[in-house]
Phi, psi and omega in degrees: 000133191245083169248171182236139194280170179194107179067004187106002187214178161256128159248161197236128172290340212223011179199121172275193193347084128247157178223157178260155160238143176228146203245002191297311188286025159235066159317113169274083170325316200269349171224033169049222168335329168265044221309134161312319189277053168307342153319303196298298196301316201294282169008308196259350186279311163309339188263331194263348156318295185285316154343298190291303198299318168248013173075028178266112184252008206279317176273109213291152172250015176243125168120179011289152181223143204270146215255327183190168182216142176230113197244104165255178132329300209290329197153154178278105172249146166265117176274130188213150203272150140240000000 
């Protein structure tokens, strides 16, 4: 398997209609990394689904993609475009 960067992202030369969901901008304080909110990713999955499968382009399947990071005393934030 062969991959390449692209934006911010790996795209795989060698495996067709699949997509990743990522989950980092939806940060959960009370379980950090591990959002309680499993919607949103089933959501973004379901979108690049219906793309592939009918050509429904109404929804982009790329992004949210990080726009800047801040590092303070209080905590480290991520800001993100979508």
């Amino acid at each position: 398997m062969q991959a390449r960067k692209k934006r911010g992202s790996l795209i795989f030369d060698s495996i067709q209609d699949v997509f990743m969901s990522v989950s980092l901008d939806t940060y959960d304080a009370k379980t950090g990394i591990h959002p309680r909110n499993k919607q949103l990713n089933a959501k973004r999955l379901s979108i690049a689904a219906m793309n592939i499968a009918y050509g429904q382009t109404a929804y982009s399947t790329n992004g949210p993609f990080l726009k800047s990071v801040e590092f303070t005393d209080d905590g480290d934030f991520l800001n993100w475009a979508p």
